[in-house]
Backbone as ProteinMPNN parsed JSONL, in Angstrom:
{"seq_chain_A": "XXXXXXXXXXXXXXXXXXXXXXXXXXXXXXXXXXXXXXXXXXXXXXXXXXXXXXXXXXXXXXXXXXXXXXXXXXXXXXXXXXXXXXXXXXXXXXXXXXXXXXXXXXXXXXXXXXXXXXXXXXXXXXXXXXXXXXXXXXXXXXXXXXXXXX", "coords_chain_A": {"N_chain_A": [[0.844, -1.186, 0.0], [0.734, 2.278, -0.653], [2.816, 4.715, 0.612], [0.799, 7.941, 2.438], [0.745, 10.86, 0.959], [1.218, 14.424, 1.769], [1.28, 17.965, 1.809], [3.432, 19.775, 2.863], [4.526, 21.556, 5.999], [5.958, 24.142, 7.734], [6.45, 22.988, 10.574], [7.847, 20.652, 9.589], [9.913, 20.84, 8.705], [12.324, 20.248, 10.893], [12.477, 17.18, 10.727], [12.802, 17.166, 8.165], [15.36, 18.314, 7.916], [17.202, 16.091, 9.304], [16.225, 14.14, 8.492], [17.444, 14.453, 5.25], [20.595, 14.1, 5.934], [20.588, 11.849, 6.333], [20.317, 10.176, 3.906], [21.425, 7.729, 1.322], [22.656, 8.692, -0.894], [24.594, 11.513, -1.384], [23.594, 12.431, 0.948], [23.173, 14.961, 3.171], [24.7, 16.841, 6.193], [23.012, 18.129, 9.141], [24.865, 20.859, 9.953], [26.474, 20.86, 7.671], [24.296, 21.756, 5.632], [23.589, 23.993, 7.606], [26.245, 25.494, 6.44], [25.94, 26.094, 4.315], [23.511, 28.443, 4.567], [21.06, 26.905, 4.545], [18.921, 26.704, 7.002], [16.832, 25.113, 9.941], [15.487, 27.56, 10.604], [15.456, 29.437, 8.044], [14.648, 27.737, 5.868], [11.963, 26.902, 7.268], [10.607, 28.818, 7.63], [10.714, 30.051, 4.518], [9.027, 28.123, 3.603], [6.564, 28.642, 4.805], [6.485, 30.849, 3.629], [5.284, 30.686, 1.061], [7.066, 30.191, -0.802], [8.925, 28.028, -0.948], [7.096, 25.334, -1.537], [6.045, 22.16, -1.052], [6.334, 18.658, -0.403], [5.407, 16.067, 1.383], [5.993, 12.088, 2.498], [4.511, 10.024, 4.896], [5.621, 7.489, 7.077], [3.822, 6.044, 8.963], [3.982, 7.491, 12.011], [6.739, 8.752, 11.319], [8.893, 10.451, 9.159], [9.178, 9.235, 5.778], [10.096, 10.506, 3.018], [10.922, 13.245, 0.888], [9.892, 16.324, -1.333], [10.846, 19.175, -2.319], [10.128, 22.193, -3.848], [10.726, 25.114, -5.891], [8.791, 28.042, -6.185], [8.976, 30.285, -7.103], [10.768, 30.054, -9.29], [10.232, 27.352, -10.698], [12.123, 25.127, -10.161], [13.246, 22.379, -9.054], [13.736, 21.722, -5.691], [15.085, 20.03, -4.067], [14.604, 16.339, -3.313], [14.732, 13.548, -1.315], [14.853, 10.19, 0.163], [14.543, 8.227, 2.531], [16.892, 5.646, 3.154], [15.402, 3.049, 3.044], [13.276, 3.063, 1.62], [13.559, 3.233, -0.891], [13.128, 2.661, -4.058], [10.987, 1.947, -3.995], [8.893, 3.216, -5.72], [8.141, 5.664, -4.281], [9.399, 7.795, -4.982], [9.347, 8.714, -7.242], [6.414, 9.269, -6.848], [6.677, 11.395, -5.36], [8.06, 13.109, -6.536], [6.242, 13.412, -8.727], [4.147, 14.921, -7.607], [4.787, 16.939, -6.861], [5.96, 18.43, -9.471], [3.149, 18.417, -10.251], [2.131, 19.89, -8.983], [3.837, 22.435, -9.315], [3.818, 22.876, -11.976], [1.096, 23.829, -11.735], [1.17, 26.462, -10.894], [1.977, 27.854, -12.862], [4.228, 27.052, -14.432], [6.1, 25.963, -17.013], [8.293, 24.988, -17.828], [10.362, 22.965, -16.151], [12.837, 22.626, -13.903], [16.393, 21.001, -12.504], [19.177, 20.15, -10.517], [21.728, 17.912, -10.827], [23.474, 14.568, -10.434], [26.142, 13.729, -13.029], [27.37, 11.473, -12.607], [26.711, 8.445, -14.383], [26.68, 6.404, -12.529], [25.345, 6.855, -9.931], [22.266, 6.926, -8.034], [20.697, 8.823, -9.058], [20.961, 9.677, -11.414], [19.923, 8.01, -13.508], [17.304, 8.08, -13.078], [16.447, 10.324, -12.75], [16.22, 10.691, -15.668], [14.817, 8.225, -16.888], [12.234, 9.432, -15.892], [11.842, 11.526, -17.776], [13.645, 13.698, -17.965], [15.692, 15.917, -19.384], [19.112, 16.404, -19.968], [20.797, 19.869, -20.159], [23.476, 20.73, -20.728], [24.091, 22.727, -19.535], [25.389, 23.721, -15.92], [25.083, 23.604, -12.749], [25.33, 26.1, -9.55], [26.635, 24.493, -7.92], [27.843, 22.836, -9.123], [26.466, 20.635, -10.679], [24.674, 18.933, -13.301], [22.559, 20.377, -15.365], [18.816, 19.125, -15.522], [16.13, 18.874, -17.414], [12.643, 19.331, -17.723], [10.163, 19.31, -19.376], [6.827, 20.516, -20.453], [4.706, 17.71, -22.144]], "CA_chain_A": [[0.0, 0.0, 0.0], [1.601, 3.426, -0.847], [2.257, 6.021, 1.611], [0.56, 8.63, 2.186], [1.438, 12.251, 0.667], [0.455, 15.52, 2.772], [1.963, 18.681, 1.479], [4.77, 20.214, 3.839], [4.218, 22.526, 6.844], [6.598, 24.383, 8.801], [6.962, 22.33, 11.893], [8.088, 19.52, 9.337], [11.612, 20.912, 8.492], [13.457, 19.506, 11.533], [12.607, 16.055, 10.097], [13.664, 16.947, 6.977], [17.019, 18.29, 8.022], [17.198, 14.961, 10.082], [16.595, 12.769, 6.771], [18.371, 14.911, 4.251], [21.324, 13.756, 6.764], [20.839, 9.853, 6.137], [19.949, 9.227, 2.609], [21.895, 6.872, 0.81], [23.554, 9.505, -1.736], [24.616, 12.902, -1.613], [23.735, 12.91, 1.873], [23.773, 16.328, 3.609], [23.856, 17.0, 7.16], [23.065, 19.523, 8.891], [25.782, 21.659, 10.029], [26.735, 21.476, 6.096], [23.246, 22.825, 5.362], [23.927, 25.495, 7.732], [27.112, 26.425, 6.012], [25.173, 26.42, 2.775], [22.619, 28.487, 4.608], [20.213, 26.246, 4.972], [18.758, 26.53, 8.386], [15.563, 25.131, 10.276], [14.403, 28.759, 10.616], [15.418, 29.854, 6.903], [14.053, 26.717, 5.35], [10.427, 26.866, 7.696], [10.235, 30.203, 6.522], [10.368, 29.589, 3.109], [7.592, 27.1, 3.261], [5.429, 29.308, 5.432], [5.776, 31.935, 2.606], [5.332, 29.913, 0.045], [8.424, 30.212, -1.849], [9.563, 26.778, -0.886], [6.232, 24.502, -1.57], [6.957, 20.605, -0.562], [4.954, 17.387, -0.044], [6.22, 14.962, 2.468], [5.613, 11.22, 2.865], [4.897, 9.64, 6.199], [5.462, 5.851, 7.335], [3.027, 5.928, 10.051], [4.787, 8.915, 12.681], [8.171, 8.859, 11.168], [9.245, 10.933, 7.767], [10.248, 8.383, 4.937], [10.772, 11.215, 2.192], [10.14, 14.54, 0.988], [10.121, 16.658, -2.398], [10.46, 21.016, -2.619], [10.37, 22.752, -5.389], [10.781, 26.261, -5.715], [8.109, 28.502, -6.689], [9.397, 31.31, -8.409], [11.718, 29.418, -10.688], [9.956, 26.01, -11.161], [13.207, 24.669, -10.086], [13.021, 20.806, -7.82], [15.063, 22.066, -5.362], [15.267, 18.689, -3.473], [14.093, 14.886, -3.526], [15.179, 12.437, -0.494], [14.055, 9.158, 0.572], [15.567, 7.041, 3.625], [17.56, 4.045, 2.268], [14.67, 1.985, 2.998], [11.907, 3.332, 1.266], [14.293, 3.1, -2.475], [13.016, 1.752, -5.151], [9.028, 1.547, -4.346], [7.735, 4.249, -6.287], [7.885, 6.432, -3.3], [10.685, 8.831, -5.178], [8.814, 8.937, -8.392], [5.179, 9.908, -6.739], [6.95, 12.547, -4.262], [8.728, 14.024, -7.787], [5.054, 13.603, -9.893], [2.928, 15.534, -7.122], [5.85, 18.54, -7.203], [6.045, 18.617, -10.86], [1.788, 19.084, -10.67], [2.169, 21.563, -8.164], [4.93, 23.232, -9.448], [2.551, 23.262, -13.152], [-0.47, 24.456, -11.495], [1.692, 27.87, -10.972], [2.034, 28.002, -14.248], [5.847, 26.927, -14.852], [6.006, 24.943, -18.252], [10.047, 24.576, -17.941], [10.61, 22.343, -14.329], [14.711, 21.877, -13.926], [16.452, 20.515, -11.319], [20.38, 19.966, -10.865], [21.876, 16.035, -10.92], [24.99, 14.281, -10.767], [26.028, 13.524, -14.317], [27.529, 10.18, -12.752], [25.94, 7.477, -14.423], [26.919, 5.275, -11.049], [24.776, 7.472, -8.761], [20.711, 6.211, -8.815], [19.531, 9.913, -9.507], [21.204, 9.956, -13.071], [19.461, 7.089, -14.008], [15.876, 8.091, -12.107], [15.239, 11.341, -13.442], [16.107, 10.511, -17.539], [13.748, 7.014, -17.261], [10.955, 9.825, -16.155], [11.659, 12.416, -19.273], [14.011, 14.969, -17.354], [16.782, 15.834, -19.979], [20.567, 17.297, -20.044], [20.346, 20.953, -20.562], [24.349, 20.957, -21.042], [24.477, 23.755, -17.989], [25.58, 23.316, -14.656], [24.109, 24.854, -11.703], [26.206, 25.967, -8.954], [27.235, 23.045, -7.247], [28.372, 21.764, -10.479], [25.664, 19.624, -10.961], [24.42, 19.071, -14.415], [20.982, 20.909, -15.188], [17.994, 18.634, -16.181], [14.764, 20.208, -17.973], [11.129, 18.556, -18.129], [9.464, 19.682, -20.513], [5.567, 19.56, -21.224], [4.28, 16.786, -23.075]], "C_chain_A": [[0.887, 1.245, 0.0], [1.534, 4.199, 0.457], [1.882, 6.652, 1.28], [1.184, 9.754, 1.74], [1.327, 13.217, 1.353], [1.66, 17.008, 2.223], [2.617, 19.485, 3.44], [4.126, 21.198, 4.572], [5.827, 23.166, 7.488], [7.574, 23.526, 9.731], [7.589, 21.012, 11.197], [9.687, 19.46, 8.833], [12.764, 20.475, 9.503], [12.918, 18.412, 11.218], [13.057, 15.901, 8.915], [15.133, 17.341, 6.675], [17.493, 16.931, 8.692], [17.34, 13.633, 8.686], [17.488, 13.454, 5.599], [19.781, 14.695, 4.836], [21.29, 12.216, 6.396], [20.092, 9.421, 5.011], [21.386, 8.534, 2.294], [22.897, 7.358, -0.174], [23.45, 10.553, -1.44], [23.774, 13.438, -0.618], [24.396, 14.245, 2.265], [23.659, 16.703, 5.135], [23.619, 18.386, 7.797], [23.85, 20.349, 9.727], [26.124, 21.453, 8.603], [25.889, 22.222, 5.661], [23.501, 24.204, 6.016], [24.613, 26.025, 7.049], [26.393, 27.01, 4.541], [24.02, 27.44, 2.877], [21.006, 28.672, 4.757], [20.154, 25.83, 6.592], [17.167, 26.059, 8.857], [14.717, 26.681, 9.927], [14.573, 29.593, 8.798], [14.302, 28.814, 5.649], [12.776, 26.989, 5.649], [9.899, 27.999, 7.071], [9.926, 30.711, 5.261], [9.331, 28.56, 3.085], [6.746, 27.763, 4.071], [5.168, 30.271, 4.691], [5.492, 31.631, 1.61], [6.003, 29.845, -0.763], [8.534, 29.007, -2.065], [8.593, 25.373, -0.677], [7.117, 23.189, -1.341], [5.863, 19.986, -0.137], [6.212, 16.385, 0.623], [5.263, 13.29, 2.361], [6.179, 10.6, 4.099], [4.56, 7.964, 5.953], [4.905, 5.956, 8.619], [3.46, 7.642, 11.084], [6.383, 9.081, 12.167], [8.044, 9.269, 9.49], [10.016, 10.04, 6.815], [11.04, 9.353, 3.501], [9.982, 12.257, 1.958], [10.434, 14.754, -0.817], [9.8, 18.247, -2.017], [11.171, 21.079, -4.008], [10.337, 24.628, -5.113], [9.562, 27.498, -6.358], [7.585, 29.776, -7.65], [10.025, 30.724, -9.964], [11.305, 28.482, -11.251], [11.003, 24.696, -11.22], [12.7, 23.406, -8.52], [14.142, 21.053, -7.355], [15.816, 20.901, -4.783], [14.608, 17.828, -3.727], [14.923, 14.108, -2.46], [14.084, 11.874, 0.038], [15.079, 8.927, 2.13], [15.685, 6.056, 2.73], [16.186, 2.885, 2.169], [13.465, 2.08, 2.543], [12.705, 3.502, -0.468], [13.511, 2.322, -3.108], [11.666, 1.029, -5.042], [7.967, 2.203, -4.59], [7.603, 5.331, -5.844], [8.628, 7.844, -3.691], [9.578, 9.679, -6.208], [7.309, 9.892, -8.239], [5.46, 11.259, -5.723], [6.95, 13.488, -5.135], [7.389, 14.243, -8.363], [4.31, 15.039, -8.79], [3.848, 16.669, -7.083], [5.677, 18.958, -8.461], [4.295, 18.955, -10.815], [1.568, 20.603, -10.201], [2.819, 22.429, -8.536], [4.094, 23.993, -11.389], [1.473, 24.232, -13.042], [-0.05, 25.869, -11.409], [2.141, 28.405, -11.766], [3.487, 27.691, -14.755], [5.441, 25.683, -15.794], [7.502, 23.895, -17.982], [10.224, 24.293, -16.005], [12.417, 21.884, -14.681], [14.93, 21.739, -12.646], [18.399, 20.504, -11.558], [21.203, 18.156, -10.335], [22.903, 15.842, -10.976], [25.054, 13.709, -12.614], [26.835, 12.414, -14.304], [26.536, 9.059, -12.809], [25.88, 6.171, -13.173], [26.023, 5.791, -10.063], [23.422, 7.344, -9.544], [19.904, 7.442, -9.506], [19.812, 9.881, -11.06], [20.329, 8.93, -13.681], [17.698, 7.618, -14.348], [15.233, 9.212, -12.797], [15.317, 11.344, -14.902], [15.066, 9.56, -17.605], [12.474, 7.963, -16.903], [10.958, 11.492, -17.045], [12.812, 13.511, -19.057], [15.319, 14.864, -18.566], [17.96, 16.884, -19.776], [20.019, 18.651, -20.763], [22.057, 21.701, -21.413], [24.885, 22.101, -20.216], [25.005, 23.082, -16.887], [25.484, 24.101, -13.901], [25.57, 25.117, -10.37], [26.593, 25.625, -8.042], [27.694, 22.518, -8.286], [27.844, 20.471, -11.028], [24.75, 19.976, -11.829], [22.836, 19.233, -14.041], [20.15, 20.374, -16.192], [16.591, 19.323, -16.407], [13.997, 19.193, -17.834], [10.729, 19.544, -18.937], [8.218, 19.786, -20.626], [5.268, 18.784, -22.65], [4.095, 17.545, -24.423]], "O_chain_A": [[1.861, 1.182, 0.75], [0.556, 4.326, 1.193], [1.977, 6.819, 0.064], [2.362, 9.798, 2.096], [1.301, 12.558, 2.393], [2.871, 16.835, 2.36], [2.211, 19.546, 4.601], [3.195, 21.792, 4.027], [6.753, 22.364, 7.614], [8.795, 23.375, 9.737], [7.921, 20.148, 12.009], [10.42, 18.49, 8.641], [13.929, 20.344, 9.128], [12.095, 18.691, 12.091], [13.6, 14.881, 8.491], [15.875, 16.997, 5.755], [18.673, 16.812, 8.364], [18.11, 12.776, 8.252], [18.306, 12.7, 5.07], [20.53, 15.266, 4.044], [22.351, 11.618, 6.214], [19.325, 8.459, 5.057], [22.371, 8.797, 2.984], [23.901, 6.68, -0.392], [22.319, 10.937, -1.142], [23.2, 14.513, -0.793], [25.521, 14.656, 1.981], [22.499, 16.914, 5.489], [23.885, 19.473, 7.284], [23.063, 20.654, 10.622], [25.89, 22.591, 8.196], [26.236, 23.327, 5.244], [23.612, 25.266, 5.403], [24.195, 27.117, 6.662], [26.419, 28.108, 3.985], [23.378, 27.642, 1.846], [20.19, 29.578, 4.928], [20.871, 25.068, 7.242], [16.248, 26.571, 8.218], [13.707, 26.866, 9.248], [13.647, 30.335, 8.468], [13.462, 29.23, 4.85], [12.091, 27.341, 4.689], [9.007, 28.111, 6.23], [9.1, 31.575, 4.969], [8.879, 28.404, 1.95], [5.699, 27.124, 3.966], [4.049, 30.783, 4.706], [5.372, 32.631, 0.903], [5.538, 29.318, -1.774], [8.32, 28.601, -3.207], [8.969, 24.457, 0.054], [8.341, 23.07, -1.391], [4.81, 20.424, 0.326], [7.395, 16.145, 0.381], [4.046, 13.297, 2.176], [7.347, 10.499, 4.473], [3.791, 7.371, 5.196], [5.755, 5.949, 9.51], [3.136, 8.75, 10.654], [7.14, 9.666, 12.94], [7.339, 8.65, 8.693], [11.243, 9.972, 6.879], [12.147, 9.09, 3.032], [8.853, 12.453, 2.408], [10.944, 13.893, -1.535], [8.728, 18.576, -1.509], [12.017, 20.563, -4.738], [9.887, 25.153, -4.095], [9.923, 27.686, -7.52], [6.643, 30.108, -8.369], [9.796, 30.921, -11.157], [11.738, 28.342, -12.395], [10.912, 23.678, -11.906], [12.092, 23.597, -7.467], [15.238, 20.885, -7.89], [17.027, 20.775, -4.967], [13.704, 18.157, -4.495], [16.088, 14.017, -2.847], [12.978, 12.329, 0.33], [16.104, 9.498, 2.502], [14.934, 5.673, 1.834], [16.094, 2.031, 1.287], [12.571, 1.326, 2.929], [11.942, 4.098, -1.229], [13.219, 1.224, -2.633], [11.265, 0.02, -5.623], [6.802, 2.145, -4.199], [7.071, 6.198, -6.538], [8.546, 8.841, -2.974], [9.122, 10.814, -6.068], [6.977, 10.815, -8.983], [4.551, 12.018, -5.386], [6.277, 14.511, -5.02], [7.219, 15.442, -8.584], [4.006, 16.09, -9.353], [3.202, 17.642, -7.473], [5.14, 20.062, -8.545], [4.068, 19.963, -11.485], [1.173, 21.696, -10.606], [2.46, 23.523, -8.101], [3.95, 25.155, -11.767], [1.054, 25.089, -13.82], [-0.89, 26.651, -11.854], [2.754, 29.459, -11.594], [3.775, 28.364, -15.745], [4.726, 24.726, -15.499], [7.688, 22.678, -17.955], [10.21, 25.058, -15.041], [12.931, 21.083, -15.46], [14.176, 22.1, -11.742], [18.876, 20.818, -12.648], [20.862, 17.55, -9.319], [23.629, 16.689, -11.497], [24.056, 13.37, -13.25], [27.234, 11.995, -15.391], [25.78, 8.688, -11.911], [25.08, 5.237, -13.109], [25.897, 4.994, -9.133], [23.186, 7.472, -10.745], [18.904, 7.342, -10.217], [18.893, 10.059, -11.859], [19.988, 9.363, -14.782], [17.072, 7.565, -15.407], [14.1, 9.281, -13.272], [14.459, 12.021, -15.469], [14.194, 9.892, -18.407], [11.455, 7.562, -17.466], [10.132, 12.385, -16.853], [12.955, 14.28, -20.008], [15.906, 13.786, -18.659], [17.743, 18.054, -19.46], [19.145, 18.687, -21.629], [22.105, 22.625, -22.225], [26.085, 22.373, -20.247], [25.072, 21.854, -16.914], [25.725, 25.287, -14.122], [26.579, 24.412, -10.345], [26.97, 26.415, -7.176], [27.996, 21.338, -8.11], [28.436, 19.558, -11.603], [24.013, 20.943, -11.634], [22.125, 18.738, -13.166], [20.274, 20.685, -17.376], [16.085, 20.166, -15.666], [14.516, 18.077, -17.801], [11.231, 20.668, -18.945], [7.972, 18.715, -21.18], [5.505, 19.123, -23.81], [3.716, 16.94, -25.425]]}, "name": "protein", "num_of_chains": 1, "seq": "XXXXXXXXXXXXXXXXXXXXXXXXXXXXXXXXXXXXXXXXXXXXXXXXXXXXXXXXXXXXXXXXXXXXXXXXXXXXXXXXXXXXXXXXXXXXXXXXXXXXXXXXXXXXXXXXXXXXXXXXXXXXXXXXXXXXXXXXXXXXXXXXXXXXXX"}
């Protein structure tokens, strides 16, 4: 049975600095976020003004993954799972309900930034659902993928 979805609040960013800390790749924790930052109170803030829209999935009381997107730019600013929620759809329906939301505000052009090692699961994950090389790189140096509408 899928988890549920519930779009993001506030009070839900210390769980997501907490899991963006123990994914499986390109783990971040957070004292790095700070330096980058990224802080509980900068982050909540941005999702209380709506800049920083986001849908979360829960495994009963505990956060298995999240998805923000940005709402000026149409830019997926993030995507993490926990290791143990990989590879059951759970990535793909976090990314689809961002990409609607991120539509419904009228953004045609959704990008995001990716490793451009084919060894790491995101390179794989977001080309099998349409996202293509833009030949940019954002700054982290991570290659910039476009969606497109159909």
């Amino acid at each position: 049975m899928p988890l549920p979805i519930r779009p993001a609040g506030p009070a839900d960013i210390p769980a997501c600095i907490d899991l963006r800390g123990r994914t499986r790749e390109n783990a971040i924790s957070a004292s790095r976020l700070a330096e980058l930052g990224i802080t509980e109170a900068s982050w909540s803030g941005q999702v209380r003004d709506g800049v920083l829209p986001g849908v979360i999935a829960m495994a009963g009381d505990r956060m298995a993954g999240y998805c923000f997107g940005d709402a000026g730019s149409g830019e997926i600013v993030v995507l993490a799972l926990l290791p143990e929620f990989e590879g059951q759809g759970l990535g793909r329906a976090l990314l689809a309900r961002m990409v609607d939301q991120l539509r419904g505000l009228g953004h045609q052009r959704l990008f995001l930034g990716c490793s451009d090692n084919p060894a790491h699961r995101s390179h794989g994950f977001y080309r099998r659902l349409g996202w293509r090389p833009t030949g940019e790189r954002d700054g982290y140096g991570d290659e910039v993928l476009v969606l497109l509408p159909d």
